[in-house]
Wavefront OBJ file of the C-alpha trace (Angstrom):
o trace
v 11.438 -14.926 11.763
v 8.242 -13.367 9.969
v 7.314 -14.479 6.870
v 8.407 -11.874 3.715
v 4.821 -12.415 2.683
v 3.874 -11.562 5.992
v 6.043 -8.717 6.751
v 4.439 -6.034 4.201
v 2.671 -2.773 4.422
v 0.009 -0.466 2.802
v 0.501 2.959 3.498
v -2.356 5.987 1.851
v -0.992 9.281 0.413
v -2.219 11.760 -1.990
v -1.529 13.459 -4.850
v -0.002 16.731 -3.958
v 1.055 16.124 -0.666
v 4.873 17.749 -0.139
v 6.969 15.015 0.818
v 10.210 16.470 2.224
v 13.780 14.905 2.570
v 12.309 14.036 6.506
v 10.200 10.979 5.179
v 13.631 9.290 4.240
v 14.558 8.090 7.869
v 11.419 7.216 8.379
v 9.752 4.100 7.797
v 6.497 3.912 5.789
v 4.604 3.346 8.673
v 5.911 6.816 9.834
v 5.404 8.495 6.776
v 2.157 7.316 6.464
v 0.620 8.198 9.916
v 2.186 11.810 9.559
v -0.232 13.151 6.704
v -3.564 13.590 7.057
v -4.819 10.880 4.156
v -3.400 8.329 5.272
v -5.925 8.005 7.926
v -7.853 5.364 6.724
v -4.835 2.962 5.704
v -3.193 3.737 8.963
v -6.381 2.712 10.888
v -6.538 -0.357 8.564
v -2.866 -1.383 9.117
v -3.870 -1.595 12.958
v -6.544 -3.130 12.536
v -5.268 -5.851 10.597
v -1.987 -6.327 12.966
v 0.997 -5.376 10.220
v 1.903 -2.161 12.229
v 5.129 -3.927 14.225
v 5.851 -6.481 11.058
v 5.060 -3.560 8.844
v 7.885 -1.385 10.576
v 10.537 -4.119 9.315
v 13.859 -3.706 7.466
v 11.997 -4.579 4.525
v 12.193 -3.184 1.316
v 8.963 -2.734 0.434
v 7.170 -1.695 -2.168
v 3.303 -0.054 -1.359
v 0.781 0.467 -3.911
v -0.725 2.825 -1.739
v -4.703 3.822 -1.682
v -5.789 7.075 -0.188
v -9.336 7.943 2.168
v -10.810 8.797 -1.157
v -9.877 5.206 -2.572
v -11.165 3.578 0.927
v -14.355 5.676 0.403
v -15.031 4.650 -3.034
v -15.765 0.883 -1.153
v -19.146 -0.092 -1.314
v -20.995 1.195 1.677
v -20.658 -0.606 4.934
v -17.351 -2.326 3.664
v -14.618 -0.461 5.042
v -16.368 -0.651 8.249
v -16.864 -4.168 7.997
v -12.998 -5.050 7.283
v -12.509 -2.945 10.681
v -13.984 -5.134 12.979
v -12.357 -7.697 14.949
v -13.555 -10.358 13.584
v -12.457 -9.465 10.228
v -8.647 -9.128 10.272
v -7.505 -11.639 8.389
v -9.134 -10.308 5.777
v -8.218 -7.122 5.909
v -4.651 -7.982 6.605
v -4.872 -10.039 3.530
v -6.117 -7.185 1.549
v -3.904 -4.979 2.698
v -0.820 -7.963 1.818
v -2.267 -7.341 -1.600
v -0.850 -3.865 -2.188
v 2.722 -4.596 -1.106
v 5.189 -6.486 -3.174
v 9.164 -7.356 -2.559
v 11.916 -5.139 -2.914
v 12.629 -1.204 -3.439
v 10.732 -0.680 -6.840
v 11.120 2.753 -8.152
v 9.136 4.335 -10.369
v 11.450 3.860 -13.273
v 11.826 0.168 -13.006
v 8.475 -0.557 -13.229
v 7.438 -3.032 -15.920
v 3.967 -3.983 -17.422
v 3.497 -7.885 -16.458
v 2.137 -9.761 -13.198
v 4.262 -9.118 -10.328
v 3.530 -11.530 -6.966
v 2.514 -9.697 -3.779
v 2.809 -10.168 -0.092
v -0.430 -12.088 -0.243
v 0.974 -14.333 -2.511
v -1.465 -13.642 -5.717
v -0.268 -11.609 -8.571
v -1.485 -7.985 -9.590
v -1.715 -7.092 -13.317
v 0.695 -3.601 -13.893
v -0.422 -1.799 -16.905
v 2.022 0.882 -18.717
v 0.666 3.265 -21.335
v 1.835 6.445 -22.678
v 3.597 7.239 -19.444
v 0.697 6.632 -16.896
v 0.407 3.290 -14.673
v -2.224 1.124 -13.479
v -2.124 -2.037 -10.770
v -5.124 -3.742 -11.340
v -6.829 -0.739 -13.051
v -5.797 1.765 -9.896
v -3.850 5.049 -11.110
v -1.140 5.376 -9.926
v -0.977 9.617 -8.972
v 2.125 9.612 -7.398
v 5.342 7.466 -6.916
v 8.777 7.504 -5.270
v 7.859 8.381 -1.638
v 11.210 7.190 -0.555
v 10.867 5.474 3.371
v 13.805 3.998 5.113
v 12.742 0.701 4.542
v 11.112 1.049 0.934
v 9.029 3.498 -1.599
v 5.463 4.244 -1.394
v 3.736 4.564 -4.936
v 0.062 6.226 -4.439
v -2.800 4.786 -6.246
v -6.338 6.257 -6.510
v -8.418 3.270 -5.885
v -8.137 0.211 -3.234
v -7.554 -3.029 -5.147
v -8.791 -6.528 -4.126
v -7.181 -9.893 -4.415
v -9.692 -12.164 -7.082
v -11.527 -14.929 -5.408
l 1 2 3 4 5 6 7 8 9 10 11 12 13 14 15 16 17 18 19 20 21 22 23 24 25 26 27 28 29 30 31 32 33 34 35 36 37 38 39 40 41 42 43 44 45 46 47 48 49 50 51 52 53 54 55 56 57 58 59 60 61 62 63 64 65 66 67 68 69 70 71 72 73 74 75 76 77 78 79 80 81 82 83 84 85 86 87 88 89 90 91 92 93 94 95 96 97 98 99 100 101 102 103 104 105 106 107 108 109 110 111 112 113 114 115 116 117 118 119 120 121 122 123 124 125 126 127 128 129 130 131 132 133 134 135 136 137 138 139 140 141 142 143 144 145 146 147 148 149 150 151 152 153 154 155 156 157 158 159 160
């Protein structure tokens, strides 16, 4: 049996995307490689490995970053993380935006909550608008069959 902090995902969607009733037998996997922004996360969760652990019972919850997020990287560093040679630390990065359980939008508390990596992202709430680790959060309750997708607008990096 996996790990739990080794069975997480990060999925990309964006803002204005129509998420229909369809996503909710799917899981985030799934609902992530069927639109079009997800692109980049989907080719990241390959890269790193997570696909099959990522397609678990779960719950999950995914701070996810769209291809406008992955493109405000430095330049070079997205391609970098792609390589072979570089998946743990993708897959660690990627670990970073998941945490444990089926967090919906209207449980979510300012504080540190742990991730799947194991470190602990700062969640921010003020006058109705979130942050993890300074990312927006532009859309939330992307329900999956094994979890909820919350969209953020920026990819965020574990410290050290």
């Amino acid at each position: 049996m996996k790990s739990i902090f080794t069975s997480f995902l990060t999925v990309a969607c964006f803002t204005g995307f129509a998420f229909g009733d369809h996503h909710k037998s799917k899981d985030i996997v799934d609902t992530a490689a069927g639109v079009d922004d997800f692109k980049t996360l989907v080719a990241a969760v390959k890269a790193g490995g997570l696909v099959e652990t990522l397609k678990g019972d779960g719950p999950f919850t995914v701070f996810a970053p769209t291809n406008d997020a992955f493109a405000q990287l430095p330049k070079g560093t997205l391609e970098s993380l792609l390589k072979p040679e570089n998946k743990g630390k993708l897959a660690s990065i990627l670990k970073y935006h998941v945490v444990a359980g089926k967090v919906m939008a209207k449980d979510v508390k300012a504080g540190e909550v742990a991730t799947a990596l194991g470190k602990k992202v700062t969640i921010a709430v003020k006058d109705g608008s979130v942050t993890i680790d300074g990312a927006n959060v532009v859309k939330t309750d992307v329900k999956c069959s094994n979890g909820v997708i919350h969209v953020i607008d920026a990819v965020i990096l574990p410290k050290g």
